[in-house]
C-alpha positions as a Markdown table, in Angstrom:
| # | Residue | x | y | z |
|---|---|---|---|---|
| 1 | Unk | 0.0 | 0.0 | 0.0 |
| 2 | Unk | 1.4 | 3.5 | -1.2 |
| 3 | Unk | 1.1 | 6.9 | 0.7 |
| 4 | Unk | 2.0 | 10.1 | 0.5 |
| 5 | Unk | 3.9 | 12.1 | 3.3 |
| 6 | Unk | 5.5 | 15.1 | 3.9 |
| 7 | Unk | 9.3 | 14.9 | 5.0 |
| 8 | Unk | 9.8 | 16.5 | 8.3 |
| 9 | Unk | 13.5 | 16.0 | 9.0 |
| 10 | Unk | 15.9 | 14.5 | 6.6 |
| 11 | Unk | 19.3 | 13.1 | 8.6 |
| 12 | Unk | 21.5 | 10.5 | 7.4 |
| 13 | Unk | 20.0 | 6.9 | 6.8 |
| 14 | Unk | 16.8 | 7.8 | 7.6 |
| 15 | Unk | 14.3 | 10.6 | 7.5 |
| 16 | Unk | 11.1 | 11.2 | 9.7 |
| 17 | Unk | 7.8 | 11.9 | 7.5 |
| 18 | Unk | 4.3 | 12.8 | 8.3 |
| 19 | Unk | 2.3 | 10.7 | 6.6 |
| 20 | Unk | -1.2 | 12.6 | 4.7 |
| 21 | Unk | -4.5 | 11.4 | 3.7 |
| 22 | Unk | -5.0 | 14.4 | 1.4 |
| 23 | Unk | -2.3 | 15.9 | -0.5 |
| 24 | Unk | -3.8 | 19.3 | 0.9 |
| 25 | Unk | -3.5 | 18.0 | 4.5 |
| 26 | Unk | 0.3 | 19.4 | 3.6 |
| 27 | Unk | -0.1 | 22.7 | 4.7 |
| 28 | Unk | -3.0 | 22.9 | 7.0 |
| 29 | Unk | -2.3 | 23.7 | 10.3 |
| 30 | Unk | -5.6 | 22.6 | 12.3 |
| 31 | Unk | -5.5 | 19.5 | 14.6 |
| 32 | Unk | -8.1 | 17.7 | 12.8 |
| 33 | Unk | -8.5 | 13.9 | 13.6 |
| 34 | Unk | -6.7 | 13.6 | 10.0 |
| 35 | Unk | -3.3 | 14.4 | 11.3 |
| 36 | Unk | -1.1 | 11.3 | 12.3 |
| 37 | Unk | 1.9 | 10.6 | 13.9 |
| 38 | Unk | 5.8 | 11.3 | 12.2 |
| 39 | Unk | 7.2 | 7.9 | 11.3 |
| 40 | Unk | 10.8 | 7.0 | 10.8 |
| 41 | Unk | 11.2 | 6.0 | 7.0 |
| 42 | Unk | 14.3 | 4.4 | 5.1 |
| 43 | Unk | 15.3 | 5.7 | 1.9 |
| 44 | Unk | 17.2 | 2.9 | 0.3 |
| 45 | Unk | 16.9 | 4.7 | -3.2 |
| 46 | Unk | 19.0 | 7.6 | -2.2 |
| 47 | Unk | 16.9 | 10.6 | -3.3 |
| 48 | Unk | 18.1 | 13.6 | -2.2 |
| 49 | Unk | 15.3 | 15.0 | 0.4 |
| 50 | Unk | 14.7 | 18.0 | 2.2 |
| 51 | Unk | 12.1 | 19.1 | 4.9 |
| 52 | Unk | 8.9 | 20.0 | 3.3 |
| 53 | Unk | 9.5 | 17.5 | 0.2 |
| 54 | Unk | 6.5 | 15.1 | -0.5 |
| 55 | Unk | 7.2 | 11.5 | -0.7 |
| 56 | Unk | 5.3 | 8.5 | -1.3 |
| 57 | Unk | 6.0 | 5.5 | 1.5 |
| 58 | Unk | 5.0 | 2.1 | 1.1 |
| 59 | Unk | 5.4 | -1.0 | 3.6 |
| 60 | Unk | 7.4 | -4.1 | 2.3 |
| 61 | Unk | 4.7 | -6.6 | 0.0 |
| 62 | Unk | 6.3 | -9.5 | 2.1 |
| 63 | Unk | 5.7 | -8.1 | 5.1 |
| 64 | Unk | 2.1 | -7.0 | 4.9 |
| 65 | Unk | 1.6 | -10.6 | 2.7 |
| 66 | Unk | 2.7 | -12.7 | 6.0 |
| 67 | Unk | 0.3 | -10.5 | 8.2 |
| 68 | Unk | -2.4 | -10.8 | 5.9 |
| 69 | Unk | -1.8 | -14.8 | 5.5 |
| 70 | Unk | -1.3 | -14.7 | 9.5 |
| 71 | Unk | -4.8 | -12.9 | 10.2 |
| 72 | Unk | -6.9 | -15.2 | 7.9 |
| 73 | Unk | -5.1 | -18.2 | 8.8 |
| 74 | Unk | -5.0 | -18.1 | 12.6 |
| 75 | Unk | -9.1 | -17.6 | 13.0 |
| 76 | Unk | -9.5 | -20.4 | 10.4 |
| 77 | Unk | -7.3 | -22.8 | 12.4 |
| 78 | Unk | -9.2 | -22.0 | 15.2 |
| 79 | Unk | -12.4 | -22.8 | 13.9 |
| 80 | Unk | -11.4 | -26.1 | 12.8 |
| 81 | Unk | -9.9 | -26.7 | 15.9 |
| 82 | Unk | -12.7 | -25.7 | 17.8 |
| 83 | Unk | -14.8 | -28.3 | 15.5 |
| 84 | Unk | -12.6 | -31.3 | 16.9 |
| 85 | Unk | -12.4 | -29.9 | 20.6 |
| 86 | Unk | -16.1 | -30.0 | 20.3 |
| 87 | Unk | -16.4 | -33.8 | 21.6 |
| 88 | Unk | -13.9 | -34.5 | 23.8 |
| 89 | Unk | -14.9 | -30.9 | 26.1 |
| 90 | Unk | -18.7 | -32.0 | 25.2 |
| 91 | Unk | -18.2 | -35.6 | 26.7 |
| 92 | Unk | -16.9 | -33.8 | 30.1 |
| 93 | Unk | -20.3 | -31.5 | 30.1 |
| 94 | Unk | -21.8 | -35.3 | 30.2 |
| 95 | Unk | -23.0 | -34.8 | 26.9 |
| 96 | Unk | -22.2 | -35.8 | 23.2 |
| 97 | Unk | -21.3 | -33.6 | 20.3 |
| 98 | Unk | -24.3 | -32.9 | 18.2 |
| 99 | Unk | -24.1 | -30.5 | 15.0 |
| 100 | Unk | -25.2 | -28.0 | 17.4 |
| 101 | Unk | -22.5 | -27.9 | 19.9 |
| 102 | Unk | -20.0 | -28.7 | 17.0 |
| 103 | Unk | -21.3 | -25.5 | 15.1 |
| 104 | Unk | -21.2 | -23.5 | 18.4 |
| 105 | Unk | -17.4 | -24.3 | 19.6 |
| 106 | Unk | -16.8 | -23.2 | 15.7 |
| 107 | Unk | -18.1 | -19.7 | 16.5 |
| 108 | Unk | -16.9 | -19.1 | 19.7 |
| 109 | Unk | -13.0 | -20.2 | 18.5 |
| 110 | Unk | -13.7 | -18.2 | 15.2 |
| 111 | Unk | -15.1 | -15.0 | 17.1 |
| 112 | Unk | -12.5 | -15.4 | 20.1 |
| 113 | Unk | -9.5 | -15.9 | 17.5 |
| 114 | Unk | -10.8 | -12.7 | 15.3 |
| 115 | Unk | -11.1 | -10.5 | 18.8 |
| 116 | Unk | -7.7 | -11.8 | 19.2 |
| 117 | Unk | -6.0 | -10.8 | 15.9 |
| 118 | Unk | -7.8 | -7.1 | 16.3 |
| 119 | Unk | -6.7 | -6.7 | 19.9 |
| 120 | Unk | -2.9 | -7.8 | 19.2 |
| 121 | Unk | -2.9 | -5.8 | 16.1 |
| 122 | Unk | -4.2 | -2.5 | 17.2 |
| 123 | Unk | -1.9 | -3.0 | 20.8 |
| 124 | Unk | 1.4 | -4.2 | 19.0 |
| 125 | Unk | 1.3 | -2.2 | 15.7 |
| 126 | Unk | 4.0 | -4.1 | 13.0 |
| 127 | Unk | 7.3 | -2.6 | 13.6 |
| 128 | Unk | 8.5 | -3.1 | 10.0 |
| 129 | Unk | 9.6 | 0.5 | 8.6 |
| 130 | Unk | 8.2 | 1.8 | 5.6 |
| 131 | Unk | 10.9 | 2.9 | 2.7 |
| 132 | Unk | 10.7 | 6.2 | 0.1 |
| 133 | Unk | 9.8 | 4.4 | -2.9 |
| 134 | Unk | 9.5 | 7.9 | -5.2 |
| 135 | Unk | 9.1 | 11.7 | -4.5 |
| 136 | Unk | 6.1 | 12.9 | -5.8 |
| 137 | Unk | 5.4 | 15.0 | -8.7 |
| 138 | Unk | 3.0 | 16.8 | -6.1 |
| 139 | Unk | 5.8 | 17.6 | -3.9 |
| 140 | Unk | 7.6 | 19.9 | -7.6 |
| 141 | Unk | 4.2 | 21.9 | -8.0 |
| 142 | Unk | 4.1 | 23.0 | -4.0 |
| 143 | Unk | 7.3 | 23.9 | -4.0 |
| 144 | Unk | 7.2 | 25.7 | -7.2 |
| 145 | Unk | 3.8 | 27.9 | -5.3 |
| 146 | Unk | 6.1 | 28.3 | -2.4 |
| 147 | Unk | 8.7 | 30.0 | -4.2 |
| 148 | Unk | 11.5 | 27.5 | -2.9 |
């Protein structure tokens, strides 16, 4: 996934951006929900970068294609495990594993599994840094307004 961001400081071997959900976010001043956080950025392309320059990040594919494969597969594992933990934990209820209490462990592992991923996700964000994968052609046109 690509984004833009404005360069905030540019020191050697990495910069620190603000990333933007508008391009016009740039230069606006309010502390609108909109605004994020600076991130720390790599800049493996070498492109010579000042403070002000707009930039457009994007995570590594791997990366975001193991946490992807990671949050689909982990609930559906669950699920199925939660199918064959049905009759042994229904045996020591005194009972026997009908569809119903087959269909119900599936649920409650799928649900509790999914709450799981969201809750580890939002309370651990992935660490991987994000790299400069082009300056943007925005970034030319603002500057040439500002007169820099």
């Amino acid at each position: 996934m690509s984004k833009q961001a404005v360069v905030v400081s540019a020191e050697a071997g990495s910069l620190t951006v603000l990333p933007v959900s508008k391009l016009e976010c740039v230069s606006c001043a309010s502390a609108c929900s909109r605004k994020q956080e600076p991130v720390r950025v790599t800049n493996p392309r070498q492109f010579s970068l000042h403070a002000g320059d707009v930039v457009v990040i994007e995570q590594c594919g791997r990366r975001q294609a193991v946490e992807g494969l990671v949050s689909l597969l982990f609930p559906f594992c669950s699920a199925v495990a939660g199918y064959f933990a049905a009759a042994p934990l229904a045996s020591r209820l005194d009972g026997r594993a009908a569809d119903g209490m087959r269909a119900l462990f599936v649920l409650l592992c799928l649900v509790l599994s999914a709450a799981l991923v969201i809750l580890v996700t939002r309370r651990f964000p992935p660490r991987g840094t994000a790299e400069v994968v082009a300056v943007s052609t925005a970034a030319a046109a603002l500057n040439a307004e500002a007169g820099r």
